[in-house]
C-alpha positions as CSV (number, residue, x, y, z in Angstrom):
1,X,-24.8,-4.3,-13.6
2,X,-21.9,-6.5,-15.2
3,X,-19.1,-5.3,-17.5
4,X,-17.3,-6.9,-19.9
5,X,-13.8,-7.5,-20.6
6,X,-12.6,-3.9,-21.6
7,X,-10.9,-3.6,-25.0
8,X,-8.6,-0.4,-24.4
9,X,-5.3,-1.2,-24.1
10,X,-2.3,1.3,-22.1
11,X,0.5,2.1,-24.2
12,X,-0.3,-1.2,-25.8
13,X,-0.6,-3.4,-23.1
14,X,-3.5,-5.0,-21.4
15,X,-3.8,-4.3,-17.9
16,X,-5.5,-6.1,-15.4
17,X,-6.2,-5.0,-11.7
18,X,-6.4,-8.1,-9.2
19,X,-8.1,-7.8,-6.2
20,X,-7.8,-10.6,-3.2
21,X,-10.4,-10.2,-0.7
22,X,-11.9,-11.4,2.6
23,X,-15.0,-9.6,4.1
24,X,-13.6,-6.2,2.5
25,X,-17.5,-5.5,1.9
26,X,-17.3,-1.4,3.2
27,X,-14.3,-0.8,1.1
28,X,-13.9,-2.7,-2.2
29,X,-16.5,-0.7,-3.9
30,X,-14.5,2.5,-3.5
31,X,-11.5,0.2,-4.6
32,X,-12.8,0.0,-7.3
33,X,-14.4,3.0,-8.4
34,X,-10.8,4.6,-7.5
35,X,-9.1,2.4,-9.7
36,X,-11.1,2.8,-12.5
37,X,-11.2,6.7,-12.6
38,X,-7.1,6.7,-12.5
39,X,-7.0,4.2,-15.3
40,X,-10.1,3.7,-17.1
41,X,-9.1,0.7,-19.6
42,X,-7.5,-1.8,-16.5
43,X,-9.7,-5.0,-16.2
44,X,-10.4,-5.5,-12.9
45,X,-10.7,-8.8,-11.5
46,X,-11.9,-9.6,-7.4
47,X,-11.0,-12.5,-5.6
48,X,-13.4,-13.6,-3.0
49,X,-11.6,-15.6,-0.4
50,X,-15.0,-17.2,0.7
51,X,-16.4,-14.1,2.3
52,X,-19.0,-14.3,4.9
53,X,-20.4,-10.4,4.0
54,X,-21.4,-9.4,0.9
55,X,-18.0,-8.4,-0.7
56,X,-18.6,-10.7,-4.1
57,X,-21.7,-8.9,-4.6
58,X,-20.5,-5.2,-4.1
59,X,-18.0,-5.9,-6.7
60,X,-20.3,-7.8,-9.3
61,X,-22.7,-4.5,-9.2
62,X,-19.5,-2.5,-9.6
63,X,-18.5,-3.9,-12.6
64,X,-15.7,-6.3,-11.6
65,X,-15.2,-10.0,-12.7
66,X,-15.5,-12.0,-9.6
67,X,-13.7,-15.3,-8.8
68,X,-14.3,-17.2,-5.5
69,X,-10.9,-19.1,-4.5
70,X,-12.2,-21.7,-1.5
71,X,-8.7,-22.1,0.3
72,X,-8.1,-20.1,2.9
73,X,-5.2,-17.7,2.9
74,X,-4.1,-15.3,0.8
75,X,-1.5,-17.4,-0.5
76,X,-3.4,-19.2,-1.7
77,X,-5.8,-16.4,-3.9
78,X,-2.1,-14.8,-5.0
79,X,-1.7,-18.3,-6.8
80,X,-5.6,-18.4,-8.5
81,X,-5.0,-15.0,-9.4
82,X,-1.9,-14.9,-11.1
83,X,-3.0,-19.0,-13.0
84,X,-6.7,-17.6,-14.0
85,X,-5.8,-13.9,-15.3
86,X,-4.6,-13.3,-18.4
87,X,-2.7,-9.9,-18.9
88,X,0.6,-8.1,-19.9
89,X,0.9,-6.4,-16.9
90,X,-0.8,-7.2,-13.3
91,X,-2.0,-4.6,-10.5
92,X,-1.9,-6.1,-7.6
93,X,-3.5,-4.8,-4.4
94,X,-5.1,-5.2,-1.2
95,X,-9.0,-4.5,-1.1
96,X,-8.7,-2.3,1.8
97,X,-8.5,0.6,0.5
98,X,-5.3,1.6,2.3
99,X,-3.6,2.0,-1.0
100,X,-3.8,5.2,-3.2
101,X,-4.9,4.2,-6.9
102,X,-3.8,7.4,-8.4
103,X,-0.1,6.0,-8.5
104,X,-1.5,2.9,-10.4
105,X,-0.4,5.0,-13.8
106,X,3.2,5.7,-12.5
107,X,4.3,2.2,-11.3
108,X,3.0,0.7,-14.3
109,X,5.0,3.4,-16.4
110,X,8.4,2.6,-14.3
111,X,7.3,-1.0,-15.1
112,X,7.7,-0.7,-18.7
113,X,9.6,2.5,-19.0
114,X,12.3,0.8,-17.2
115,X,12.0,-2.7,-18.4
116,X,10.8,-4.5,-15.0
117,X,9.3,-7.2,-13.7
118,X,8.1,-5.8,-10.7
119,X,7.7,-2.7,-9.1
120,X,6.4,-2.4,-5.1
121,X,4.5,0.7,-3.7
122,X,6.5,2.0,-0.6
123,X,3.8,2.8,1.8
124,X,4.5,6.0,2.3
125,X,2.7,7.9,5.4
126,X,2.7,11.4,7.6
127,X,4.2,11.2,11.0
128,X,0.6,12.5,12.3
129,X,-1.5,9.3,10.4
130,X,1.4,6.7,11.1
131,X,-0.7,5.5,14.3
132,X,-3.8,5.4,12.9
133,X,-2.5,3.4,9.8
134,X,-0.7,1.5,11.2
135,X,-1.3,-0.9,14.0
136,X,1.4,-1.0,16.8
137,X,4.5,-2.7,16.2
138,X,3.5,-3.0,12.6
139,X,6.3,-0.3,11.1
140,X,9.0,-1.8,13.4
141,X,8.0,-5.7,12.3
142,X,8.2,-4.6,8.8
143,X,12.1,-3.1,9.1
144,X,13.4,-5.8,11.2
145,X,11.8,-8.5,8.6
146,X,12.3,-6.6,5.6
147,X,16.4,-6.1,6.9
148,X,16.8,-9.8,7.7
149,X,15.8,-10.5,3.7
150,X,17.7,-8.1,2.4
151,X,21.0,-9.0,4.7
152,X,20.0,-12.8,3.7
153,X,19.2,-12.7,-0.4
154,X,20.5,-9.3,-0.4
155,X,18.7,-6.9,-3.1
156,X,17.5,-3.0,-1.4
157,X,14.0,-3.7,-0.8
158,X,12.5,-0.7,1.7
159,X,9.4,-2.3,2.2
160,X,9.0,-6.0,1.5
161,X,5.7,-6.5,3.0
162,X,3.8,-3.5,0.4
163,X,0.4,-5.7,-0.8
164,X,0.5,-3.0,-3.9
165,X,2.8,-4.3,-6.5
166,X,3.1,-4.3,-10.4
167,X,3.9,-7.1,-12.3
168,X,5.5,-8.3,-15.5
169,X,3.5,-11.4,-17.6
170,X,6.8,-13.5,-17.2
171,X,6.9,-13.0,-13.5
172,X,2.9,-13.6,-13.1
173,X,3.2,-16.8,-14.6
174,X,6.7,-18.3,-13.5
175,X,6.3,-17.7,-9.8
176,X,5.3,-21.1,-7.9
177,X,3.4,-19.2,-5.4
178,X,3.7,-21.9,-2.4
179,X,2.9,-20.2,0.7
180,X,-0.5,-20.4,2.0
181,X,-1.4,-16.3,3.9
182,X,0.1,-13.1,4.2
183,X,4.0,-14.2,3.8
184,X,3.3,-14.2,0.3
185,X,5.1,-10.7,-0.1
186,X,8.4,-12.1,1.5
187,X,8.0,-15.2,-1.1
188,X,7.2,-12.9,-4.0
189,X,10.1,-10.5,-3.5
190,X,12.6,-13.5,-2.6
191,X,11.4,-14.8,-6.2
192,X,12.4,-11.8,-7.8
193,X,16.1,-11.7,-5.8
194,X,16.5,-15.1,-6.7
195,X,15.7,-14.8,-10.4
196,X,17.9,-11.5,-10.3
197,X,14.8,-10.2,-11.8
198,X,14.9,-6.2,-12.7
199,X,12.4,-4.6,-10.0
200,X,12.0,-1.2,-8.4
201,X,10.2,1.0,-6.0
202,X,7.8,3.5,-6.5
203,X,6.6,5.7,-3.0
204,X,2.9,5.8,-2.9
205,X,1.0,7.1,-0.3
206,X,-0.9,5.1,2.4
207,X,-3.8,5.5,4.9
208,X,-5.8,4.4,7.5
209,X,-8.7,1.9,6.6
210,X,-12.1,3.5,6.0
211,X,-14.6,3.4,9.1
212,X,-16.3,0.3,9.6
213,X,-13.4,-1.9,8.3
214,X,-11.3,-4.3,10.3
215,X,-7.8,-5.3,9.5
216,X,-7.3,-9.3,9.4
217,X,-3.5,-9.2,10.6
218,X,-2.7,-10.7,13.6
219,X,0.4,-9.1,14.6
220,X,2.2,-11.9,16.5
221,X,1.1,-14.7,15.0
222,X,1.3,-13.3,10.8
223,X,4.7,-11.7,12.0
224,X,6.1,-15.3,13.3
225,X,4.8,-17.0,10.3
226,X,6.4,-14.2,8.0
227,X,9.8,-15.6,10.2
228,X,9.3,-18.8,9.7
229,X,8.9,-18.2,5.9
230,X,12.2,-16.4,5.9
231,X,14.2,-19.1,7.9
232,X,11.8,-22.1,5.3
233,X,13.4,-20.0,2.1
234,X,17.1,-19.3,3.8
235,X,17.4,-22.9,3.9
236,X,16.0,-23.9,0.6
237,X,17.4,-20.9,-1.6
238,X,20.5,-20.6,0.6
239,X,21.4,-24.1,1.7
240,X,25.1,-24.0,1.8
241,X,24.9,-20.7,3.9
242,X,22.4,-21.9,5.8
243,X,23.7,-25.7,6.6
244,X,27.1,-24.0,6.6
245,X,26.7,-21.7,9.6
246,X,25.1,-24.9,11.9
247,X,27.8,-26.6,10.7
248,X,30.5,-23.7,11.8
249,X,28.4,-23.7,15.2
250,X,28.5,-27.7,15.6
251,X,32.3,-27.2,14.7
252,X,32.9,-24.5,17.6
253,X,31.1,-26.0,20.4
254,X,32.8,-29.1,19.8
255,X,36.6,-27.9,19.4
256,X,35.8,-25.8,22.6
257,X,34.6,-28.9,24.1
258,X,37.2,-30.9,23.1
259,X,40.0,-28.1,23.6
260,X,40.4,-28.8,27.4
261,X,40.5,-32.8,27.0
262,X,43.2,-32.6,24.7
263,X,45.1,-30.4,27.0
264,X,44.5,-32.8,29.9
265,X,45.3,-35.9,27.4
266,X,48.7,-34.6,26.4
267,X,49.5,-33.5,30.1
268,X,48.3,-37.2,32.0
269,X,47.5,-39.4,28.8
270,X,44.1,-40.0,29.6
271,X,40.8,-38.6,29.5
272,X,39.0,-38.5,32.3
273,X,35.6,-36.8,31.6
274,X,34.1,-39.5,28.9
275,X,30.5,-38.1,28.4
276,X,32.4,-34.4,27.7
277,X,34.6,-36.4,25.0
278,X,31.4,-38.2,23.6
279,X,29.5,-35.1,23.1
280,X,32.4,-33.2,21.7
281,X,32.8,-36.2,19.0
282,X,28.6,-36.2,18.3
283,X,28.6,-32.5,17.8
284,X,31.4,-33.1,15.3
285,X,29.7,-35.8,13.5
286,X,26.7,-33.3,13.2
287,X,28.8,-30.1,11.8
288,X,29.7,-33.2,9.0
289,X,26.1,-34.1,8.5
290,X,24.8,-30.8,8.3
291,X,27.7,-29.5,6.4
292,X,27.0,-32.6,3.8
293,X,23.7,-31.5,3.7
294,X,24.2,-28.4,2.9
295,X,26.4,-29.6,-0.5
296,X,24.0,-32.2,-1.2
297,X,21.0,-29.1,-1.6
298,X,23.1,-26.8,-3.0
299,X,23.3,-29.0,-6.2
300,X,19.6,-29.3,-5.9
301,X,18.7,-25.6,-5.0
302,X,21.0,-24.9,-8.7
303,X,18.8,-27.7,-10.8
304,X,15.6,-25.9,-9.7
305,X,17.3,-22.2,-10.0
306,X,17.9,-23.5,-13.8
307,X,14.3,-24.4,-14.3
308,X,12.9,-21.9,-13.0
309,X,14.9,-19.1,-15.2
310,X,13.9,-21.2,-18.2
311,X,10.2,-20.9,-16.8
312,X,10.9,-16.9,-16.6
313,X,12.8,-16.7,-19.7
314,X,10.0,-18.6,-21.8
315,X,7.7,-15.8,-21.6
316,X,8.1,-12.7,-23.6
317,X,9.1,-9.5,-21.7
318,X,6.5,-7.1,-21.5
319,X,7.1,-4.1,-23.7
320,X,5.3,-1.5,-24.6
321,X,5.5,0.7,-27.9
322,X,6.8,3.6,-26.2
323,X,9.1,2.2,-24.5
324,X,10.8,0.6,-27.4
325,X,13.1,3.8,-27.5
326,X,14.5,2.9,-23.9
């Protein structure tokens, strides 16, 4: 069975449900089906991350528009999903089915009700079914990474790493989308801080995956890359900070260095440790460099802030007739 692109508009606006997938074969059926019954007129669109089950077909005989996106990582489907779908507003969710599609209808509400651009599900889960949805470590990872973006880029973000999000036309198609797996969510809430983009959080529930499912984090290895993203965007979004405080460092180490040599210069007139007085001079010589660096990206980091919000502000905001009283 195959459907075609649905006509029916919500308040207005075209909505389309987008899907990335990889070997989500026992679950993205009821995904679907779920989705459909809380909003019958979304489009719904799967991305087949080069699945070795039969997840592409489930979702063809379900009605969904398949794309197959041949790059690994989901990174890498968040950019072929947001360049190949057209749509006023984009759902955005994981084809687990870990994510409760009844709250599709409110977040897209707060979305235009509120003018947004984004709005992220806050997994929101029972002290008895935390352990089975979650796998260990998994809640803690997600404070300690979620509080090191918000203490970095600032913003009030209770759950950065949510794969259920809504999303604005302007936002869908002026985010770069660079990073290759699952640290996509801290690049597409960083885009958002940056922008100063209007966003907000909606609590949804969240559950355990259905029987016969496997989950594809890694909890080390995604969590380190998720770091690594963190520390990659600090320094590009941030450079003066981020330069600035290995340039303080540099700075300290080297007057603490120097600090006894000077008092032993002043006392005798000479300096008797040399390699001390070499290493305190190269660590100031690096607290320059990196400090220069840090003004030299700054003005670059501003050029591509200014292109970007001409990007965003190109598009039209989404609005929806109803809201128009707002």
């Amino acid at each position: 069975m195959s459907q075609s692109m649905s006509t029916t508009l919500y308040r207005g606006q075209r909505v389309a449900l987008i899907v990335p997938c990889y070997n989500e074969d026992p679950t993205i059926a009821g995904v679907i089906r779920c989705f459909r019954a809380a909003m019958p007129c979304i489009d719904i669109y799967v991305f087949d991350n080069m699945s070795s089950d039969n997840t592409a077909e489930v979702a063809r005989a379900e009605g969904a528009q398949v794309r197959t996106v041949t790059l690994r990582g989901k990174g890498n489907v968040v950019r072929r999903m947001f360049a190949d779908t057209e749509a006023d507003v984009y759902v955005m969710v994981d084809g687990d089915g870990t994510y409760d599609a009844s709250s599709v209808c409110r977040m897209v509400d707060k979305l235009l009700d509120e003018g947004l651009d984004m709005v992220v599900g806050c997994r929101e889960t029972s002290a008895q079914e935390a352990h089975a949805a979650y796998r260990r470590g998994h809640q803690w990872g997600n404070k300690m990474l979620t509080g090191s973006v918000k203490g970095i880029f600032g913003g009030d973000f209770n759950d950065m790493l949510s794969g259920y999000r809504v999303f604005s036309r302007r936002y869908a198609k002026s985010f770069p989308a660079l990073s290759r797996g699952f640290e996509t969510e801290t690049e597409l809430t960083v885009h958002a801080l940056e922008l100063r983009m209007p966003y907000g959080e909606l609590m949804t529930p969240y559950g355990s995956r259905p029987e016969g499912s496997a989950s594809k984090l890694s909890t080390y290895r995604d969590g380190w890359r998720i770091l690594k993203t963190i520390i990659r965007l600090h320094a590009s979004e941030r450079p003066i900070a981020f330069f600035g405080a290995w340039a303080a460092a540099f700075c300290i180490a080297a007057l603490v260095l120097a600090f006894p040599l000077l008092i032993q210069y002043l006392e005798a007139g000479n300096v008797p440790r040399l390699p001390t007085a070499v290493l305190s001079a190269s660590l100031m010589l690096m607290a320059m460099l990196a400090l220069t660096c840090g003004l030299i990206l700054q003005n670059i980091t501003q050029g591509r802030h200014e292109m970007k919000c001409l990007a965003f502000l190109g598009i039209p905001a989404t609005r929806s007739d109803t809201a128009a009283g707002h």
